[in-house]
Backbone as numpy.savetxt, mean C-alpha at the origin, in Angstrom:
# Nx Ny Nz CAx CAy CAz Cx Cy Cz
0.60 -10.60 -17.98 0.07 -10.93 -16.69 1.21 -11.42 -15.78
1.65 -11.30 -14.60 2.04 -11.49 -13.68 1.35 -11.95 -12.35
2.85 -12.64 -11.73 2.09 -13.58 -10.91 2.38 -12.50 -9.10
1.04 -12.16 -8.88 1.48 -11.08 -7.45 2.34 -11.70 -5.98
2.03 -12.94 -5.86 2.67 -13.74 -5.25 4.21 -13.72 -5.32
4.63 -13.23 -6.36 5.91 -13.08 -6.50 6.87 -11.62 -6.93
5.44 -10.84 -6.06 6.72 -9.56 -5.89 6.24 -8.70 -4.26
7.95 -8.11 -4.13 7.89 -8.08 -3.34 6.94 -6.66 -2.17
6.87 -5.71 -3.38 5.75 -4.89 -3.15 4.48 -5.39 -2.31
3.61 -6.72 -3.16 2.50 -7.32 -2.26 2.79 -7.96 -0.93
4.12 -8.57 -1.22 4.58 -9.37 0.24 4.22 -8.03 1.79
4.69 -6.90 1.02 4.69 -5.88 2.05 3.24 -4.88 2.46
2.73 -4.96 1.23 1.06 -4.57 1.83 0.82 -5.32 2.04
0.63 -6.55 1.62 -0.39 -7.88 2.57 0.21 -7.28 4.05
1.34 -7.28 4.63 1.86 -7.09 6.27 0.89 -6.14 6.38
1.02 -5.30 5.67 0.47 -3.37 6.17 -0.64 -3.57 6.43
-1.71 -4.12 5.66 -3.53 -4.46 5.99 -3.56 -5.70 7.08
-2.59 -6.52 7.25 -3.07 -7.47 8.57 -2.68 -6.61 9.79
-1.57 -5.88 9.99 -1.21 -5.27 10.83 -1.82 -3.88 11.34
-2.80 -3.49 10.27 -3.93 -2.48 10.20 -4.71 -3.05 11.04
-5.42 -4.50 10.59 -6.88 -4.85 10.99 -6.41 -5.03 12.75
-4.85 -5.90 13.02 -4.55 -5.72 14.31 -5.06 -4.94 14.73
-3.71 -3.41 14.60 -3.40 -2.27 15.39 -5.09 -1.40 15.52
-6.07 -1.32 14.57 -7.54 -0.46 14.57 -8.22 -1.37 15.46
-7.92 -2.57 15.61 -9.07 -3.38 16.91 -9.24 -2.80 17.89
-8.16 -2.06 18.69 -8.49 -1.57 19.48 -8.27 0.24 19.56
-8.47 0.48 18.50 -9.13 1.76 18.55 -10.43 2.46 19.40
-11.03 3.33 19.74 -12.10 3.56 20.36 -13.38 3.06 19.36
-14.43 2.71 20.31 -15.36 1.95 19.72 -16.32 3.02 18.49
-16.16 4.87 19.05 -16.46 5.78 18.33 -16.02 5.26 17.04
-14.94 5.17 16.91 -14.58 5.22 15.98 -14.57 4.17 14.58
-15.36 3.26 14.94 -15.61 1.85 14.62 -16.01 2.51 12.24
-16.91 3.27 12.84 -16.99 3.79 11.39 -16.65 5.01 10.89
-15.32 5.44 11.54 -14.62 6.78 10.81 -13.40 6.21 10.61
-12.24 6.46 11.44 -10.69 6.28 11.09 -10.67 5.08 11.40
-10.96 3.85 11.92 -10.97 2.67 11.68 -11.50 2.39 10.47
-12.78 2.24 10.00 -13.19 1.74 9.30 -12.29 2.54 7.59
-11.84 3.62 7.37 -11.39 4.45 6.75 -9.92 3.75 6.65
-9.08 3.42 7.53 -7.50 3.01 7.47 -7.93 1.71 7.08
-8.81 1.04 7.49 -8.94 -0.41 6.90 -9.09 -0.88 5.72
-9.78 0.43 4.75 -10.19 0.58 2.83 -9.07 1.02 2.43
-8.23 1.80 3.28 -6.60 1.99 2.25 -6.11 1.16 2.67
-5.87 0.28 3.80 -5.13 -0.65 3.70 -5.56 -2.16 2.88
-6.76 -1.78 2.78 -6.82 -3.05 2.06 -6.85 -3.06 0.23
-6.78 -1.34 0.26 -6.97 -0.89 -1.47 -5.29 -1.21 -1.76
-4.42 -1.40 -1.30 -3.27 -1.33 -1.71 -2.82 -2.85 -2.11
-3.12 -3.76 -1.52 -2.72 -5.37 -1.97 -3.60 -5.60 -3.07
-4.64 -5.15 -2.82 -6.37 -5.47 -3.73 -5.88 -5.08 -5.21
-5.12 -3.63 -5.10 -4.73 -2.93 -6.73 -3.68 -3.52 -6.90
-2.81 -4.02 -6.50 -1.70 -4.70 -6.73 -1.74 -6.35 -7.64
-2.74 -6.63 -7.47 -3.22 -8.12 -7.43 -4.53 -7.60 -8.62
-5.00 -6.65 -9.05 -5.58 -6.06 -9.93 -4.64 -5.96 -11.40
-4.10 -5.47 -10.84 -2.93 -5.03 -11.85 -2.23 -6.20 -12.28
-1.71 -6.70 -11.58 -1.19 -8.20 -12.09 -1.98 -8.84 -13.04
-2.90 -8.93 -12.71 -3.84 -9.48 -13.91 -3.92 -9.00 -15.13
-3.56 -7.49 -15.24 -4.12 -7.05 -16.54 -3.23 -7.39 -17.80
-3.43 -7.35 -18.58 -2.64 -7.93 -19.57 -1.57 -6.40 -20.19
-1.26 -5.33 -20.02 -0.45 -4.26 -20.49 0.01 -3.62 -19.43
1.21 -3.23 -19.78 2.04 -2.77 -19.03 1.61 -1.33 -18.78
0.88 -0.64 -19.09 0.48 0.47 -18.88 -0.75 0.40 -18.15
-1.63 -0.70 -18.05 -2.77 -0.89 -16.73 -1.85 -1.47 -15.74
-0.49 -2.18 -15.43 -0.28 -2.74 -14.71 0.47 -1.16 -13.47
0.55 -0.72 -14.14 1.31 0.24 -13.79 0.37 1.73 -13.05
-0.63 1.93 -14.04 -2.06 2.34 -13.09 -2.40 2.30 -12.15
-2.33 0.61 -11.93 -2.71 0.19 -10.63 -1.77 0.23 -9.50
-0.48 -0.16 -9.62 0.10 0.05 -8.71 0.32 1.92 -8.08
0.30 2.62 -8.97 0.00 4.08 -8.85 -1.73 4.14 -8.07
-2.29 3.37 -8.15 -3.61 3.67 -7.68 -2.98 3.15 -6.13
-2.33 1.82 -6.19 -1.97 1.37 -4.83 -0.99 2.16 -4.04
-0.30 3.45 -4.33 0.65 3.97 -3.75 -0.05 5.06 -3.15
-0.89 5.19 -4.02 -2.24 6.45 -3.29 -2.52 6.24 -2.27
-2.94 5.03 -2.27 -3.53 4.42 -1.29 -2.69 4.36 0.13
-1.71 3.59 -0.34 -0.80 3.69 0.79 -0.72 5.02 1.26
-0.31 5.89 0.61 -0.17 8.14 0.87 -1.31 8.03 1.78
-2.44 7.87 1.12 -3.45 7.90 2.24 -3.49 7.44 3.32
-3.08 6.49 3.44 -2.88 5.08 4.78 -1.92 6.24 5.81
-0.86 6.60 5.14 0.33 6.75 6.09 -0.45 8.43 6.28
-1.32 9.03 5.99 -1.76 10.47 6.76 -2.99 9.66 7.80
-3.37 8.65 7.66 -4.51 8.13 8.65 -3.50 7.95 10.24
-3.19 6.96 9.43 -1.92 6.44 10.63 -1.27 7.47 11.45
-0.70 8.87 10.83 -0.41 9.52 11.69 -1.29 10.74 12.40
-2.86 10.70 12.09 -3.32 11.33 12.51 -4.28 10.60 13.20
-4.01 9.07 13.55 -4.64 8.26 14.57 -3.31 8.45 15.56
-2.57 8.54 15.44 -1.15 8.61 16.27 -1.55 9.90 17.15
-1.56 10.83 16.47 -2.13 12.32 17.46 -2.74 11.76 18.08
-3.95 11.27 17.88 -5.36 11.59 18.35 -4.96 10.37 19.78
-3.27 9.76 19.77 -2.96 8.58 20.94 -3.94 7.70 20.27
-4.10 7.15 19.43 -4.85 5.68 19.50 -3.77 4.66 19.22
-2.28 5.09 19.05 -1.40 4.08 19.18 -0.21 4.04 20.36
0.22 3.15 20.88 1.02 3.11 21.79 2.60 3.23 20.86
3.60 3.72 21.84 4.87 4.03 20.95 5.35 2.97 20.91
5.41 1.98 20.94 5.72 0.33 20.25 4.92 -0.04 19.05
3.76 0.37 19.10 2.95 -0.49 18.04 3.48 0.72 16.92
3.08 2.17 17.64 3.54 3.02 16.81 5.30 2.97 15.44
5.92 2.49 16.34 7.71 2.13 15.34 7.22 1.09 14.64
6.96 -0.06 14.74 6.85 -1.07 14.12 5.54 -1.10 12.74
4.79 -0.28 13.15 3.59 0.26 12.02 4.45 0.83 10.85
5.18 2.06 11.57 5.73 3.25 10.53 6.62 3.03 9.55
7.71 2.08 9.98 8.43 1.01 9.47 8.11 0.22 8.17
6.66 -0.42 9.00 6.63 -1.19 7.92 5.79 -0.62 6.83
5.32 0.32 7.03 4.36 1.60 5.90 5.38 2.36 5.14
6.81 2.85 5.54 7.82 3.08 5.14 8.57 2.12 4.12
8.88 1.02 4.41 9.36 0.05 3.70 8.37 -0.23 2.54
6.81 -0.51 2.32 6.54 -0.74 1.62 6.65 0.56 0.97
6.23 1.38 1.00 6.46 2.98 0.32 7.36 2.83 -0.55
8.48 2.02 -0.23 9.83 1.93 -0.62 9.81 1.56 -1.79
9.54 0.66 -1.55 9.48 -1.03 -2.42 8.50 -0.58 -3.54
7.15 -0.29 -3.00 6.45 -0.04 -4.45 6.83 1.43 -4.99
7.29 2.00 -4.50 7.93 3.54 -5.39 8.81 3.05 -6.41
9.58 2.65 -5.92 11.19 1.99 -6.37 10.51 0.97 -7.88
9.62 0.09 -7.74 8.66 -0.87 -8.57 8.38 0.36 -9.71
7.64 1.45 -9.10 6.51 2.22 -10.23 7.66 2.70 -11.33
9.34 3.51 -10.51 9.64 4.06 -10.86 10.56 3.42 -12.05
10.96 2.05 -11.48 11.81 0.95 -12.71 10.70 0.78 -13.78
9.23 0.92 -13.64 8.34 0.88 -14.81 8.56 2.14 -15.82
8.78 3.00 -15.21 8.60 4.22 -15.99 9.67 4.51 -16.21
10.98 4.23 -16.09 12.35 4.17 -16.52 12.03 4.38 -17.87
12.58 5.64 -18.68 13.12 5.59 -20.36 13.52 4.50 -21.28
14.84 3.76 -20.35 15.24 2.51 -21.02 14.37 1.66 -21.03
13.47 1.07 -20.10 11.78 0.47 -20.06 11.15 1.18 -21.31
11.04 1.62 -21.16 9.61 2.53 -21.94 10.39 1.95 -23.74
11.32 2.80 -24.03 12.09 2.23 -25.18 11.75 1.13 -25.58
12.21 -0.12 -24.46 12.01 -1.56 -24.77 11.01 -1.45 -25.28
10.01 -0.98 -25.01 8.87 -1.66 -25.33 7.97 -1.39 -26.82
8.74 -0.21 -27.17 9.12 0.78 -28.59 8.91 -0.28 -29.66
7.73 -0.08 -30.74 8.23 -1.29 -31.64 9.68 -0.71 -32.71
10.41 -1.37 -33.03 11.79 -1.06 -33.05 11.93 -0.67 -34.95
């Protein structure tokens, strides 16, 4: 078990879902239960599985989940840019969104992929 508070993957979706619930406030009111309400369940599935996963006791559910949370994010970042077409973001809010959906991308790829590292996997080999 791990403590989620202390990596830096969650530090960066927690930003991504507050900065979601921001940036969709003022979306069109249509839209209150399609691509709003829709960017708001991936953004909030990505801290949620993260903080899931932490909990579990094996390194192979912990690792699930964060793969469930990167989905999520994939998903997030085709919402985001197809609320961008549709202009529901201004090109300020727009850089500073993409950025930070980018960076976390980063961060938890970089996370999944040090899990699944050979030399990882080995370790964990009973010897």
């Amino acid at each position: 078990m791990q403590d989620h508070t202390q990596l830096r993957a969650f530090e960066l979706a927690d930003e991504v879902a507050i900065l979601t619930y921001l940036e969709t406030r003022n979306f069109p009111k249509d839209e209150m239960y399609g691509l709003t309400s829709q960017m708001r369940r991936s953004a909030v599935s990505v801290p949620s599985n993260i903080v899931e996963g932490c909990a579990r006791e094996s390194q192979t559910e912990f690792l699930r989940f964060l793969e469930i949370a990167f989905a999520s994010l994939r998903e997030l970042r085709y919402q985001f840019g197809l609320s961008k077409r549709l202009g529901y973001f201004d090109e300020n809010s727009f850089t500073g969104y993409d950025s930070k959906l980018l960076e976390a991308e980063k961060v938890l790829g970089s996370l999944i992929r040090s899990l699944c590292s050979p030399n990882r996997l080995q370790s964990k080999q009973p010897g």
